[in-house]
N, C-alpha and C positions, 0 to 999 in steps of 0.2 A: 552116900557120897559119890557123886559122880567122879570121873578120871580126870583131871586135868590133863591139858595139850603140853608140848612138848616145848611150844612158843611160847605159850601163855608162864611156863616153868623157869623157861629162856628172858622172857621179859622181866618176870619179878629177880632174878641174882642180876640181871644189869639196872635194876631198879637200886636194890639192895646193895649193891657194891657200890655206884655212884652217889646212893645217897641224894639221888636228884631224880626226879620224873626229863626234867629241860634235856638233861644230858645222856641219860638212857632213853631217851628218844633219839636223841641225836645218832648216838651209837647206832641202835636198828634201826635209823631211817623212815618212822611214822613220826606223828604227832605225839606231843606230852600228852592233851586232853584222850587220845584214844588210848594210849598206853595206860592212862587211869582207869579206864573203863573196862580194858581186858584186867588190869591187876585187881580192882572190885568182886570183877566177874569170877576170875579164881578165886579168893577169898570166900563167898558168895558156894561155892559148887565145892568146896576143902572142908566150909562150916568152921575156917580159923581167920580170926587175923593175924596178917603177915606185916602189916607196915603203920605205922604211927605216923600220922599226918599232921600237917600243921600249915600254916599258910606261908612261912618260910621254910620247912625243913621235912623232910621224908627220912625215916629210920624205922628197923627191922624192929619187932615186937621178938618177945622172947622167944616165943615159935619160930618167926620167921629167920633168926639165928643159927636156929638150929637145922629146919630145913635149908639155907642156905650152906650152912657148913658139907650136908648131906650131895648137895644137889651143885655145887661147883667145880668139884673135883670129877664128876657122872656128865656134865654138862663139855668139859674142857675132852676128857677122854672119847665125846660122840664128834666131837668137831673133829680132833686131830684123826679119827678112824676115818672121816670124808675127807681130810684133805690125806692120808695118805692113798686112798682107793686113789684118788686124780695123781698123786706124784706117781702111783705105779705106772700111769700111764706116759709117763712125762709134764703134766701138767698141773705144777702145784696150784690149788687154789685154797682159798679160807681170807683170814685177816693176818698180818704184821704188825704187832702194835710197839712202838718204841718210842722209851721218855728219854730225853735229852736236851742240853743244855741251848739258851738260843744260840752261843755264839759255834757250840759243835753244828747244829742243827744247819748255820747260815756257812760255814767255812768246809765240813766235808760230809754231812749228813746225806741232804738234801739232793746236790749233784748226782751220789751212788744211788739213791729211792728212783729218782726218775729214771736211770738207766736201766735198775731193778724192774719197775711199773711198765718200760719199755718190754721188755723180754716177758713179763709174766702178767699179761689181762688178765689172769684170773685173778691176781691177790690184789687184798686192797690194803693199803700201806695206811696206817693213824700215827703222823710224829704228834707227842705232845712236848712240847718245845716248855722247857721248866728247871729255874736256875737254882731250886730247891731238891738238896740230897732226897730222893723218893726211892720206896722199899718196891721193886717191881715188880716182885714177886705178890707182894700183898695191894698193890697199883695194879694188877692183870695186864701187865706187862708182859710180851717176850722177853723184849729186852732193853738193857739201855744204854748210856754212854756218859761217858765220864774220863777225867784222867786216872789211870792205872793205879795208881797207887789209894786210890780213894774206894776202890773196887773191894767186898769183902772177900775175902779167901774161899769160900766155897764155891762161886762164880767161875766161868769160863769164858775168860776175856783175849778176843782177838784184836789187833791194832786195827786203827782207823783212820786215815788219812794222813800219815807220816809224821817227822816231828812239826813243833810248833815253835815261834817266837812270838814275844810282846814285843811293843816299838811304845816310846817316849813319843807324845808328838804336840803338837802348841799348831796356831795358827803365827806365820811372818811376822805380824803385827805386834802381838801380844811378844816374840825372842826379840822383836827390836827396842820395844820400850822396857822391855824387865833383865834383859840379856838370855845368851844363852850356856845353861848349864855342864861346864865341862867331866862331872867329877857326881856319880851321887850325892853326895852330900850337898852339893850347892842346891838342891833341892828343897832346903831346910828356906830358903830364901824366896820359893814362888809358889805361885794358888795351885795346889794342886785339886785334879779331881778325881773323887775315888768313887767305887762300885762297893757297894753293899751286897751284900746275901742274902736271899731270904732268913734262913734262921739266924739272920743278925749281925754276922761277921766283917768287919771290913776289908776288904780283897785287899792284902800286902806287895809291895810292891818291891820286888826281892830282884839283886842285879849280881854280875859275878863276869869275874875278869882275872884271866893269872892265876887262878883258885884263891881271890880273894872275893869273898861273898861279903853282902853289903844289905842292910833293911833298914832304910834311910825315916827317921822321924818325918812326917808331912802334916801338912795343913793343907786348907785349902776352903774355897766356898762354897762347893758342891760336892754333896755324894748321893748319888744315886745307883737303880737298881737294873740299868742297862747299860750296854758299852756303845749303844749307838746315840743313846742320850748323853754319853761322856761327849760323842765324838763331834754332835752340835753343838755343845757348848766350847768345847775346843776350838772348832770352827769359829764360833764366835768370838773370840778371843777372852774368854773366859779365864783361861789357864790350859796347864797341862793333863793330860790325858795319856793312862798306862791300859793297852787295848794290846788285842792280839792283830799282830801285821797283815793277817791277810783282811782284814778289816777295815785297818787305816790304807791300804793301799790304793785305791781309788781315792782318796781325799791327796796321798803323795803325791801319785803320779798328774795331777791336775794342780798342784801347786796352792791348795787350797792349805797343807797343813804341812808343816817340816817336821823332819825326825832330829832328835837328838840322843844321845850317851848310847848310839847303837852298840859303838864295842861293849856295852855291860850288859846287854839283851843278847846273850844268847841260844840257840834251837834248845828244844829239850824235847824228852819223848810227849809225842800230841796222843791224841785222844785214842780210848779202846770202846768196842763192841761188847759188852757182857752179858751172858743168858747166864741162866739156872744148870747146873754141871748136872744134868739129866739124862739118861741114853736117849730116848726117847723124842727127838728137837722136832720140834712142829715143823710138817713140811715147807712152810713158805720160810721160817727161819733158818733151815737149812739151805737152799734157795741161795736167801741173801747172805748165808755164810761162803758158801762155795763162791758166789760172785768177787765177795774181798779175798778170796785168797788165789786169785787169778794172780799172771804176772802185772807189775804195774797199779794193781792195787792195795791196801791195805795201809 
């Protein structure tokens, strides 16, 4: 049995972890058809097989299981060893990889990456932008984002871009012919439109005033799995739309969409950064921790 390469090792657990030739390509930046060809070729020079093929689907053979279990944990500790040689020097390099939600992703994610990307050419930053609770840890995730409270307890979660509010909003047209609602409850009386969750959930539309909280029964004739698809149909005069403010505010401030029951929307803590409570934090993710914890950010 010959050695296998080090890439060739590197290709099959981002083969194996994605489950996809398309997208562990994508990752290392070659082609699917040649990544097949090196992961053959190891197979081939091991005298095992490692992957079960099929014309929709790539998955690990029992082997490949196992050497994978062996070889991700050896694979993540050679990476973090080069990108700490470059932090010794001041210059973090390697990958950032964080999952988060579209609407964190679009409201304070995004903005700090590029300022981050700004300062640090060496790292290269993967949001995957996903409104589905994902385990990051077992995702090869650094890190990801979410609201605080949804964060498991072993995680090490720093704030993210301050608190947050949602806003009520309708297009003029739709508050002039249906009225407009002064009172949660008069909610019970118009189309509303709601977001859905991946694993199913309907987004609740929860208000609070005086310390009296409120989760108002709705209807409505859309629900859907984005807030920017709420926010064209609101536009359209569709009905009402429960989005978070800094979202709707570009459709506000151009008069394209009115807010309503603002006093019952209000701030709450916005979004956290969470890794893995590790000593050990991969140098680009230290990086982009020290960055939010400047003044002015976080």
């Amino acid at each position: 049995m010959s050695r296998p390469d080090l890439s060739d090792l590197a290709a099959f657990a981002a083969v194996a972890r994605h489950r996809s030739f398309r997208r562990a390509a994508a990752e290392l930046g070659v082609s699917p058809s040649a990544l097949s060809h090196a992961l053959r070729g190891l197979e081939e020079r091991i005298g095992v097989r490692l992957l079960n093929r099929t014309t929709r689907s790539v998955a690990p053979t029992e082997a490949g299981d196992a050497l994978l279990a062996r070889l991700a944990p050896a694979l993540v500790e050679i990476a973090r060893g080069v990108e700490e040689a470059a932090a010794s020097l001041g210059r973090p390099v390697g990958r950032l990889r964080i999952n988060a939600p579209r609407s964190a992703c679009r409201l304070v994610l995004m903005p700090l990456v590029i300022r981050f990307l700004a300062r640090h050419p060496g790292v290269r930053v993967e949001v995957a932008c996903d409104d589905a609770l994902v385990d990051i840890v077992r995702g090869g995730f650094d890190a990801g984002v979410r609201f605080g409270e949804r964060v498991a307890r072993d995680m090490v979660a720093v704030p993210l871009g301050g608190p947050q509010r949602f806003a009520v909003v309708a297009a003029p047209a739709y508050l002039a012919a249906r009225g407009v609602p002064a009172h949660p409850d008069d909610l019970a009386g118009h189309a509303c439109l709601r977001q859905r969750f991946p694993g199913g959930a309907v987004f609740r539309w929860e208000f609070a005033r005086d310390g009296e909280e409120i989760e108002p029964a709705l209807d409505g004739p859309l629900v859907a799995g984005d807030q920017d698809l709420l926010l064209q149909a609101a536009r359209d005069g569709l009905g009402l739309a429960f989005v978070f403010e800094g979202l709707a505010a570009p459709d506000l401030a151009a008069g394209r969409l009115a807010r309503v029951l603002e006093p019952w929307c209000p701030a709450f803590p916005g979004f956290v950064l969470y890794h893995p409570g590790r000593r050990r934090v991969p140098a680009p993710l230290r990086a982009f921790l020290d960055m939010l914890r400047e003044p002015g950010d976080g």
